[in-house]
LOMARSE-141604 format. One record per residue (C-alpha): residue in three letters; y, x, z. Coordinates in steps of 0.1 Angstrom, whole numbers, padded with zeros to 4 digits, always signed. Example, Ala and Ser with C-alpha at 12.3 -4.5 7.8 and 13.67 -1.06 7.14 Angstrom:
2
Ala-0045+0123+0078 Ser-0011+0137+0071 
***
This chain:
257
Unk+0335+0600-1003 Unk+0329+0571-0977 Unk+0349+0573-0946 Unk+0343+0547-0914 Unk+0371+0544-0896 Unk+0374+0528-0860 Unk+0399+0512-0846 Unk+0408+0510-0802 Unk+0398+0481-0781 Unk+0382+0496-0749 Unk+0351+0478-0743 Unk+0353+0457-0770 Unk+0337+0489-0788 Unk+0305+0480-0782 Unk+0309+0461-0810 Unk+0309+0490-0834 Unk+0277+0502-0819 Unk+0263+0467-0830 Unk+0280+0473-0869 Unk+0268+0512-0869 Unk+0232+0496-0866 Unk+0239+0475-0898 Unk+0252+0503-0913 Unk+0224+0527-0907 Unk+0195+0501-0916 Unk+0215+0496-0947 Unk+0216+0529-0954 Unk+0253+0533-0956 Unk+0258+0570-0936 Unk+0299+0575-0939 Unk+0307+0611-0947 Unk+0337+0615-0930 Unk+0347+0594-0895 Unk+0378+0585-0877 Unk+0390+0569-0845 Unk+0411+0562-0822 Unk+0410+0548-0788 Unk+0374+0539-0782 Unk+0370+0543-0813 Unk+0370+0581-0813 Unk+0347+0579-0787 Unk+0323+0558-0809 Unk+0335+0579-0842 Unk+0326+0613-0823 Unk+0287+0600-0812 Unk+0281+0592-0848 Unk+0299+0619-0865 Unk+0277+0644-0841 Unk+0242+0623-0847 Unk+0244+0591-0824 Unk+0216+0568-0839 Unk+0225+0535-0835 Unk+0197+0530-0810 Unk+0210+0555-0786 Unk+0248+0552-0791 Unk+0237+0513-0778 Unk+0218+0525-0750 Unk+0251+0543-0741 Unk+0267+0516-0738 Unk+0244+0495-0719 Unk+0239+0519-0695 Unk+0260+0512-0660 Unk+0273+0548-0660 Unk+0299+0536-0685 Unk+0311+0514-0663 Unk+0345+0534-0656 Unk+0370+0502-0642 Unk+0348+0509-0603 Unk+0371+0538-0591 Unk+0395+0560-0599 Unk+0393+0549-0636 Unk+0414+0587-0658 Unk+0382+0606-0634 Unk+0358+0587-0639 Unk+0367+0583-0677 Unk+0369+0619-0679 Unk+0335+0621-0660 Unk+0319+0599-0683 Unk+0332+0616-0711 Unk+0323+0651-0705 Unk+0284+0637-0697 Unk+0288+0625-0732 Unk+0295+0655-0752 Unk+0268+0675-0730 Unk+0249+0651-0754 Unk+0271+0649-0784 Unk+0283+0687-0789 Unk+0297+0697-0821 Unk+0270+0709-0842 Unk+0267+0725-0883 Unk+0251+0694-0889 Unk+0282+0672-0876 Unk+0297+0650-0898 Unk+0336+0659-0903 Unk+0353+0636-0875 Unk+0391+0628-0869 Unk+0409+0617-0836 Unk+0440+0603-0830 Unk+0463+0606-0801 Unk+0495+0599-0797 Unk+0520+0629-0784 Unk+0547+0622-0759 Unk+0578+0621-0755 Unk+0581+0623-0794 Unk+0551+0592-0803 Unk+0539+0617-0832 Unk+0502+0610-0840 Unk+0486+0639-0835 Unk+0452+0646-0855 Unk+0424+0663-0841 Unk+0394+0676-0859 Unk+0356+0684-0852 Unk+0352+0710-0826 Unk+0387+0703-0814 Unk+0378+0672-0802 Unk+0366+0677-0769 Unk+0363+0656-0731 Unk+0400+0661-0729 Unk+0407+0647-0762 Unk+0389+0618-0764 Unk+0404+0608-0728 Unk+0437+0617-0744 Unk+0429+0590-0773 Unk+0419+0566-0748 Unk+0445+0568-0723 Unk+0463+0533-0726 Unk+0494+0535-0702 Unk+0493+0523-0674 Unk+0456+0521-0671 Unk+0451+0556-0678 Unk+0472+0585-0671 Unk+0487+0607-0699 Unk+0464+0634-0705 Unk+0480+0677-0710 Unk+0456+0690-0744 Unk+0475+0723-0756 Unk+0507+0721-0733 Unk+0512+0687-0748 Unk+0512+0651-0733 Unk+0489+0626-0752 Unk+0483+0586-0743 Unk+0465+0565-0762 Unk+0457+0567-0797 Unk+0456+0535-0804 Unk+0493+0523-0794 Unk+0506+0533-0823 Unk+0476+0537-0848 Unk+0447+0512-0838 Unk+0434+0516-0870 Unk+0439+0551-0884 Unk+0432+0548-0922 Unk+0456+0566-0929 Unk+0434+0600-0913 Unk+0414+0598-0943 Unk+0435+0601-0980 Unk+0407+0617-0998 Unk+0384+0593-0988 Unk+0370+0567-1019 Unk+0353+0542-0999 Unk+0367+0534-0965 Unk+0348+0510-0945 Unk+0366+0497-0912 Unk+0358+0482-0879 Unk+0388+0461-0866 Unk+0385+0452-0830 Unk+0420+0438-0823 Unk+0423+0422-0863 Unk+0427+0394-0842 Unk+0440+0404-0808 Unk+0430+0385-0778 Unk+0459+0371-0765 Unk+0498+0362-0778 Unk+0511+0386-0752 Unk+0486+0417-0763 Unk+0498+0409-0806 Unk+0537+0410-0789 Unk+0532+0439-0775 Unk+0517+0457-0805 Unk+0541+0441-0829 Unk+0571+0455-0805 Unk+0551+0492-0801 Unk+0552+0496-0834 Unk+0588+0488-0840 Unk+0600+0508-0810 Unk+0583+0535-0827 Unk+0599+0533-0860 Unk+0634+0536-0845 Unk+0616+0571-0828 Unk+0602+0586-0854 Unk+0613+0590-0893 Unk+0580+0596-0913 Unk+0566+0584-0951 Unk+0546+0554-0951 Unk+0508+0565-0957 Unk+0492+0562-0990 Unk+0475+0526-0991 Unk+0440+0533-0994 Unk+0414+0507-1006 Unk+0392+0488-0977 Unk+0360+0486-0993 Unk+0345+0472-0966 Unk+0365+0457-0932 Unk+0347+0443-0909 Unk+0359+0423-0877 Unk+0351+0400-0851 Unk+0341+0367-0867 Unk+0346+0354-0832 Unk+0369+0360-0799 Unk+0351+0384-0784 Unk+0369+0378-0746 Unk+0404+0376-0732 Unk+0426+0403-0727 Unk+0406+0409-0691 Unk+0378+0416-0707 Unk+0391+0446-0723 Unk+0390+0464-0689 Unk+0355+0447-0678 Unk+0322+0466-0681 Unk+0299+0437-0682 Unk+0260+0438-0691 Unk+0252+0404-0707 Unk+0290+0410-0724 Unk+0279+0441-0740 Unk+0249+0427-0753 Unk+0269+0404-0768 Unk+0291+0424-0785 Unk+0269+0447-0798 Unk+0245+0419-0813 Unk+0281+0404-0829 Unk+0287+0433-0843 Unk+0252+0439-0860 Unk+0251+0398-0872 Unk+0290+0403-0884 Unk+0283+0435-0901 Unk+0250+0418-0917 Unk+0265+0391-0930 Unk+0291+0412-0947 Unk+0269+0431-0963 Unk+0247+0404-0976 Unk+0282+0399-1000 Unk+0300+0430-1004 Unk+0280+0455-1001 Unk+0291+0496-1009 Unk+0275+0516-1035 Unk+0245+0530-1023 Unk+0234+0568-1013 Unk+0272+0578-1018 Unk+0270+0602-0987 Unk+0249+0633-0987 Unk+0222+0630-0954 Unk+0227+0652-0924 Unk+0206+0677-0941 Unk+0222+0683-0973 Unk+0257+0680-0950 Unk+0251+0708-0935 Unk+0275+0737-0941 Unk+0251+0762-0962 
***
C-alpha cells in the first residue's frame, strides 16, 4: 500500500501541487493520503480526484488569496468553495487529517467524510494567524504544530512517499519554535513513540523557497514558482529512486464494490 503524506507550510503548498504533477505523469497514484496543515488541504483535493492540472489552477487562482481580510472567514470561505468541488465521493481515495485538540495538544485524526470545511480550517489554524476552530464540541488549531509531517497516520502503509515543506525551515526563529513546540508538548502529553515507517520516497525543497513572510503571502509569480520547484524536485528524484510501479489500484478498481 503507498501512502503520500503531506506535511504544513501555508503557501508554501503549492509546492506539492508541483510534486503531485510528477507523481501523476509517473504514474505513481498513492492509495492512502494524509496531511496536515495545508497539507490536508492538498491531501483532501487529491484523495477526492484533484488532477494535478486543476489542483494547480487552484492555486493560481486569486480567490486563494486569503491574507486580504479577515483571514479564519475568508479561509473558511475559501474552503467550503473548495469541497463544493472536492466532496467525498465512493470513488475517494481513503484520506487522513490531522488537527491538534486543545487544551490537551492530542492529535486528533480525521477520516474521509469527516473531513469537512470546518476540519480542514481546524488543520490550518496556526495560532495567532488563525483562530482555533469548535469541530464536535472540541477546540482544534493547527495540525501542523505538533505533527508537520504526519507519517505516523499511516502504519499499514508499505511505501510512504513524503512531501516536506519545512525539512528545512525558513528561518532560525521558525526551526526554534518548532524544536521548543515539540518539547512543550512532550511534558503535556505521555504517548508511545510511533512505529518508524520506511520513507520510500521524501521529497523536499532542493531550494529556499522564501522567508518566513512568505508563508503568509499569496503571490502569483511565487506560486508559479513553487509549483514548477516542486514538479523539477520531484522529477529529479524520481529519475533515481523511483517506487515500484502500478502498486495502487486506479480510481476505478478503488471504488468500494
Amino acid at each position: 500500500m503507498r501512502a503520500l503524506v503531506l506535511s504544513a507550510g501555508s503557501t508554501f503548498g503549492a509546492y506539492q501541487a508541483g510534486v503531485w504533477q510528477a507523481l501523476e505523469e509517473a504514474r505513481l497514484p498513492p492509495d492512502l493520503l494524509a496531511g496536515a496543515s495545508v497539507g490536508a488541504i492538498n491531501a483532501t483535493a487529491i484523495a477526492r480526484g484533484a488532477s494535478a492540472q486543476r489542483l494547480q489552477e487552484w492555486w493560481r487562482d486569486p480567490a486563494s488569496n486569503i491574507f486580504h481580510d479577515n483571514w479564519s472567514r475568508s479561509l473558511r470561505r475559501r474552503l467550503d468553495e473548495f469541497l463544493q468541488e472536492f466532496p467525498p465521493t465512493p470513488r475517494s481515495r481513503p484520506l487522513r487529517v490531522a488537527a491538534t485538540r486543545l487544551p490537551s495538544t492530542r492529535i486528533d485524526i480525521f477520516q474521509d467524510h469527516q473531513v469537512t470545511a470546518a476540519v480542514l480550517q481546524a488543520s490550518c489554524a496556526v495560532p495567532p494567524f488563525f483562530s482555533p476552530v469548535r469541530v464536535g464540541g472540541r477546540l482544534y488549531i493547527d495540525g501542523g504544530v505538533f505533527c508537520r509531517l504526519p507519517v505516523a497516520l499511516v502504519p499499514e502503509a508499505t511505501e510512504v512517499l513524503t512531501v516536506d515543506l519545512l525539512a528545512e525551515p525558513p528561518s532560525r526563529l521558525l526551526r526554534l519554535a518548532m524544536n521548543a513546540a515539540g518539547s512543550c508538548r512532550s511534558l503535556l502529553v505521555a504517548e508511545p513513540a510511533p512505529a518508524s515507517l520506511p520513507i520510500t520516497l521524501a521529497i523536499a525543497p532542493s531550494q529556499p523557497l522564501g522567508a518566513i513572510r512568505d508563508l503568509y503571502r499569496w503571490d502569483p509569480a511565487r506560486i508559479d514558482r513553487w509549483i514548477d520547484q516542486g514538479y523539477r524536485d520531484a522529477q529529479r528524484l524520481l529519475a533515481t529512486s523511483r517506487p515500484a510501479q502500478n502498486s495502487a489500484p486506479t480510481a476505478d478498481s478503488a471504488a468500494p464494490k
